[in-house]
N, C-alpha and C positions, 0 to 999 in steps of 0.2 A: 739853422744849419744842422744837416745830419750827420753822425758819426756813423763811420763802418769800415770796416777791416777785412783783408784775407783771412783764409782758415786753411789746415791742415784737412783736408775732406777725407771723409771714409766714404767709399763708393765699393762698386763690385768692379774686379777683373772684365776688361771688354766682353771676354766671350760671355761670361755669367749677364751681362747690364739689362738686356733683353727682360730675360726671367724674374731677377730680382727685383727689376723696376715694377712697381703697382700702381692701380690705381688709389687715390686718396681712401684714406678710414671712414668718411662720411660719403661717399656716396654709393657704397653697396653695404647693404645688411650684413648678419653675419651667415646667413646660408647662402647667400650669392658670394661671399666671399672665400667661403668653403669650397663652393663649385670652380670658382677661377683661378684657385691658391694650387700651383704646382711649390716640387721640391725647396727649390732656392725662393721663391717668394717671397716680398717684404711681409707680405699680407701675415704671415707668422708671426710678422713683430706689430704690428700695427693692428693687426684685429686678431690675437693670439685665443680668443675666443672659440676659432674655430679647430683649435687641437685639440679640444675635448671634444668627448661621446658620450651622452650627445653635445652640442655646443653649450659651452657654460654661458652664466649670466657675466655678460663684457664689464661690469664694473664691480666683478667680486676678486676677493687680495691673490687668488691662485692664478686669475685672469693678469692679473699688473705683475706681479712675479714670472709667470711665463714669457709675457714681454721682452724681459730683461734678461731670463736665460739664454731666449731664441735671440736675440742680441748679440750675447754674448758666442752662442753655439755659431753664429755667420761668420763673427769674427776668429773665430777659432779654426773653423774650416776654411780659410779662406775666399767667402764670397764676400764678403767686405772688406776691405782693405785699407789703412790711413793712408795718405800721402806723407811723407815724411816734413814737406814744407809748405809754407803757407801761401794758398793762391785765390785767387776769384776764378771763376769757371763759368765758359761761357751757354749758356742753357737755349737752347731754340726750339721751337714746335712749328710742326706744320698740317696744316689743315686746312684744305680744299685747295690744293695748290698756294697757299699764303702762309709764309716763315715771319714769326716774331721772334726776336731775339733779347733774351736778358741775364740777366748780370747775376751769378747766384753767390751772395757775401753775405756776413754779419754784419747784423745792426743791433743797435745798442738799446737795453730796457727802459733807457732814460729817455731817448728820445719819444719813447710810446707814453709815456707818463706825463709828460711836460708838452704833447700837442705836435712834436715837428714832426710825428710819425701819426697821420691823421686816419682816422675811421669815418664809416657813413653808416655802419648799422651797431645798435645795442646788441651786445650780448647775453647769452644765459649762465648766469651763477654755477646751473647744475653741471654746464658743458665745459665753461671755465676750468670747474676741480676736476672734473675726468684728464682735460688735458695735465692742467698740474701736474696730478700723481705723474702721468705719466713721462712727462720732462722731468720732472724733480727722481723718479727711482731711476732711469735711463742715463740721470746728468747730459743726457743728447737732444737736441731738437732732432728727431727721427723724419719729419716730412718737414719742407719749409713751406713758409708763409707767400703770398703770389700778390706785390706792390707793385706800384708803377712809381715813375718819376717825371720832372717835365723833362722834355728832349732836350737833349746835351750833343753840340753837333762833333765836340772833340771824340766823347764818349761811341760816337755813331759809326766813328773813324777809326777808333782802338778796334772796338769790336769787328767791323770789317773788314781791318788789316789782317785781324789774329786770323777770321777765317776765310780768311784768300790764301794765308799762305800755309795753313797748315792742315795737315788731315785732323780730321774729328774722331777725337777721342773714342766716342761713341756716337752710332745711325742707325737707328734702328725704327723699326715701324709696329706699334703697337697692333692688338687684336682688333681694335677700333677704326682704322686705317691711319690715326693719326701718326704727324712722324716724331723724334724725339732726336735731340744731335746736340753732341758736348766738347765744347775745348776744353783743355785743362790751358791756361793763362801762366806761360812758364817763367817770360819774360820778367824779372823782378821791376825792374822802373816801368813797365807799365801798370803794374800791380799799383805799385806805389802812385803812378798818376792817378791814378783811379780812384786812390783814397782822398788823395789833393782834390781832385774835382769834386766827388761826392760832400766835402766839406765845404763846398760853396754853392749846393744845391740847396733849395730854403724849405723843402720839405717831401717827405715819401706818404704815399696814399697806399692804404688796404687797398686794394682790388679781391681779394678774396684769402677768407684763412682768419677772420675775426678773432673767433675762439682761439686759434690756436698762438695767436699773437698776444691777445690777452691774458692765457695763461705763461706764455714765454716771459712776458713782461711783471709778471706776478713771482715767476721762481725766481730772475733775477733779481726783485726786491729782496725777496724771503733769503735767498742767500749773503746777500750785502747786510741784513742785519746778522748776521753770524758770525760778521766777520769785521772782527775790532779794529782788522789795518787795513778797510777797505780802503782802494785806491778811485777805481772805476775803472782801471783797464783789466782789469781780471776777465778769464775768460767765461766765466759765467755772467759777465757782463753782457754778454751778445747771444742772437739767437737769427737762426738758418732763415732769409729770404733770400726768395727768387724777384729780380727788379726788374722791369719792364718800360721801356719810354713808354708814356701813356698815348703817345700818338699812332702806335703798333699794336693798339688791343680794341678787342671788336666784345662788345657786350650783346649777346643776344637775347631774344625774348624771356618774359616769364609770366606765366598764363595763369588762370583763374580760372573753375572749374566750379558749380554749387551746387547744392545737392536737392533745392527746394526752391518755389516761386512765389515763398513766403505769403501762401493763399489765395495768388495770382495764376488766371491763365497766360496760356502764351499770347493771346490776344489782348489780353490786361496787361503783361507785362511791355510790350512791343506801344503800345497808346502811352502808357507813362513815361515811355524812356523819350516819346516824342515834346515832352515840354524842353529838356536840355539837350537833344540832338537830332541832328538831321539824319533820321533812319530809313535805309536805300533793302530792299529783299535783294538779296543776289544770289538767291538760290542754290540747289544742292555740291555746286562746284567749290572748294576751298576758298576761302577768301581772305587775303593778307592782309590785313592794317598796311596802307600806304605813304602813311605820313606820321607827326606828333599829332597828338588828339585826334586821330584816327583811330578805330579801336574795330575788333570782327567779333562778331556774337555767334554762338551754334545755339540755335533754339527750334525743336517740333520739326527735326528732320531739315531747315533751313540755314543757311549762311546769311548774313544780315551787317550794312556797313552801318558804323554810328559815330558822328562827326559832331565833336563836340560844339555846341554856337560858341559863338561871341561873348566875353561873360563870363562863363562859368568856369575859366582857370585862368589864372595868374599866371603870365611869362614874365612878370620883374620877380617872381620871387621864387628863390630855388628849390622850395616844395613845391607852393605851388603850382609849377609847370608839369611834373611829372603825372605822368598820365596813369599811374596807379593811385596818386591822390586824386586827380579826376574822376578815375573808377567809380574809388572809394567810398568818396563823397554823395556823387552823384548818383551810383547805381548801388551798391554794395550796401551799404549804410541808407538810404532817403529810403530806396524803393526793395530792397531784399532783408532790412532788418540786421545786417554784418555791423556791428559795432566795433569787434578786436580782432585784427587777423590774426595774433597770436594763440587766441584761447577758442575763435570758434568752430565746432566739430561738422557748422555746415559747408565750409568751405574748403580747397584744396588749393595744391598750386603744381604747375608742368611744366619744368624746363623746356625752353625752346627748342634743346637740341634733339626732342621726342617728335617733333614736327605740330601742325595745326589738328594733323589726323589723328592724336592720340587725345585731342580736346573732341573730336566728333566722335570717336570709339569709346568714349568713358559716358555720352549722351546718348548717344545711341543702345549702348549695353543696359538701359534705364538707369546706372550704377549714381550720376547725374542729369541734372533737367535742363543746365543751361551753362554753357562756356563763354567765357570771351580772352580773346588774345590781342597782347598790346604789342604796342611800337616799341623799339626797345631803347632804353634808355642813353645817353650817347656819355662818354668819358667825361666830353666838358659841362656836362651834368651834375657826374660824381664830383670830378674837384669842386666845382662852385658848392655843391652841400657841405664838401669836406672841411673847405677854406673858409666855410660862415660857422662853423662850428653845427650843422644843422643832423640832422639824424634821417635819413632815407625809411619809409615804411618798410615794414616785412616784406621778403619774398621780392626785391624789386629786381636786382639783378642776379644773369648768370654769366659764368668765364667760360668761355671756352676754348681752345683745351683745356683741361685740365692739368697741372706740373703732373708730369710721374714722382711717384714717391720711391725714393731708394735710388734715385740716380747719385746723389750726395748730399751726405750726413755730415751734421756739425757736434762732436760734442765738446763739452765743456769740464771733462772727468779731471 
């Protein structure tokens, strides 16, 4: 069972929600972050890198110190604000005409420690302490973490009550076209139901935000040893997700891009690939992976389907089903020489939400020689890896939207 609590949220003023809401610290560098950071901005606090001239290095102490003044400087000014009582807040995105809606509360370090709060990807040591420093100097979860939960039809019912009948806090449409729309959850016994029920939920899944979950769950240790009369309800017990029924999130592509045909032509590599799949040319027109184990190649100017046979993937078993250990195995590793996605410099990877055309634009620019694009992964995927304790390869899924960051803050001071 999961624990999680309301919180007293620091957010911005409606009119400011817009401007200070960002996108996440990992998905723009810091000169793209430069270029899209107006005034009120989170990006000030979250990639504070780019207020120097020129931009400093993001993991040096002036960098983590600025953080925490431009923190402090929104609060001071008014574009962050706390609520005075403690609430859940209802978080929704919408994107290509289709609204998910989720529940953004505290969840507890102990749950992430002990299993009931599940991952599907390893993390990095080096990315882990970035985040630290910066939860531990801030005492704030600054951007929350993006979980799902299984569907709850009571939960389905709160939330559709609250906005039926209330105006939204905030609605606002990002630079992306995506939309962004907040309840504040005023009602106190629904508050409280909502705890009641979450406590009979038997577990919450990472859907995206690993690192920064892992470091949440690290400063809440490191603080509980400092503290002689811990209890466990302290507030630095808990750290900022956004919760999502999992039946409401759509996981999109994640694509594979090389740079080399590991001493193969295209005419070699296209005969080899034909011992483990049924290879179709489908010519210069885009071509979308149609199914699982369907997969689209960009090779020598062509589009090309490749259907894995019979055999050569496991559907009893929660790896091996997925069509990136398919890849892996069969094309990356046998026939291109790819042993680690982690460490090797011949390979890339492209979010789905860049399109198929940005895998034929990176082969065509010579930049690489051969792309393939897969079927995308489905949620009852993730939980079955989650639920067996198993580990997803790199690179395998992407969310989309992504949470804005700076809609509301949790901290823990």
């Amino acid at each position: 069972m999961v624990r999680i609590k309301p919180f007293c949220g620091i957010r911005p003023p409606k009119e400011h929600a817009a401007e200070v809401a960002s996108r996440p610290y990992d998905v723009l560098n810091s000169a793209e972050a430069k270029a899209e950071a107006t005034e009120r901005s989170l990006l000030h606090i979250i990639k504070p890198e780019i207020d120097f001239d020129p931009i400093a290095d993001e993991h040096s102490q002036q960098v983590y110190d600025k953080a925490v003044e431009n923190f402090r400087t929104w609060r001071d000014k008014g574009w962050l604000v706390q609520d005075p009582e403690e609430h859940y807040y209802i978080y929704a995105q919408t994107m290509n005409g289709r609204t998910q809606y989720g529940l953004a509360m505290c969840c507890h370090f102990e749950d992430y420690l002990s299993g009931a709060i599940k991952k599907h990807e390893l993390t990095r040591t080096d990315k882990e302490e970035d985040r630290m420093i910066h939860v531990r100097n801030q005492k704030a979860n600054i951007e929350p973490v993006f979980f799902a939960y299984p569907d709850n039809a009571e939960i389905d019912a709160i939330v559709e009550s609250v906005v039926k009948n209330n105006p939204a806090d905030y609605d606002f449409t990002a630079a992306d076209g995506f939309g962004h729309h907040m309840w504040v959850i005023r009602d106190k016994a629904l508050n409280d139901r909502i705890t009641e029920i979450f406590a009979t939920i038997p577990a919450l899944y990472v859907a995206d935000g690993h690192h920064r979950t892992a470091a949440a769950a690290r400063v809440g240790a490191e603080c509980k040893s400092k503290n002689p009369s811990h209890t466990g309800n302290e507030e630095y017990c808990y750290f900022l997700a956004v919760t999502f029924p999992a039946s409401q999130l759509r996981i999109i592509d994640y694509n594979r891009v090389v740079k080399d045909l590991n001493g193969m032509t295209p005419a070699q590599l296209v005969e080899a690939l034909q011992k483990n799949f049924t290879v179709e040319k489908k010519g210069k027109e885009i071509y979308t992976p149609a199914a699982l184990h369907n997969f689209a190649m960009y090779l020598d100017g062509e589009w090309y389907s490749l259907t894995a046979k019979e055999g050569t993937y496991n559907d009893s078993d929660p790896i091996g089903v997925l069509d990136v250990t398919v890849l892996s195995n069969l094309v990356l590793d046998q026939l291109l020489d790819i042993k680690d996605l982690r460490t090797s410099k011949r390979i890339d990877f492209v979010g789905g939400i860049r399109g198929l055309g940005e895998l034929q634009k990176r082969v065509d620019s010579g930049e690489m020689k051969v792309a393939f694009a897969l079927y995308p992964v489905s949620m009852q995927q993730l939980i079955d890896i989650a639920d067996t304790g198993n580990i997803m390869p790199p690179k395998t899924t992407w969310f989309e939207p992504k949470l804005r960051s700076g809609v509301v803050i949790h901290s823990f001071e």
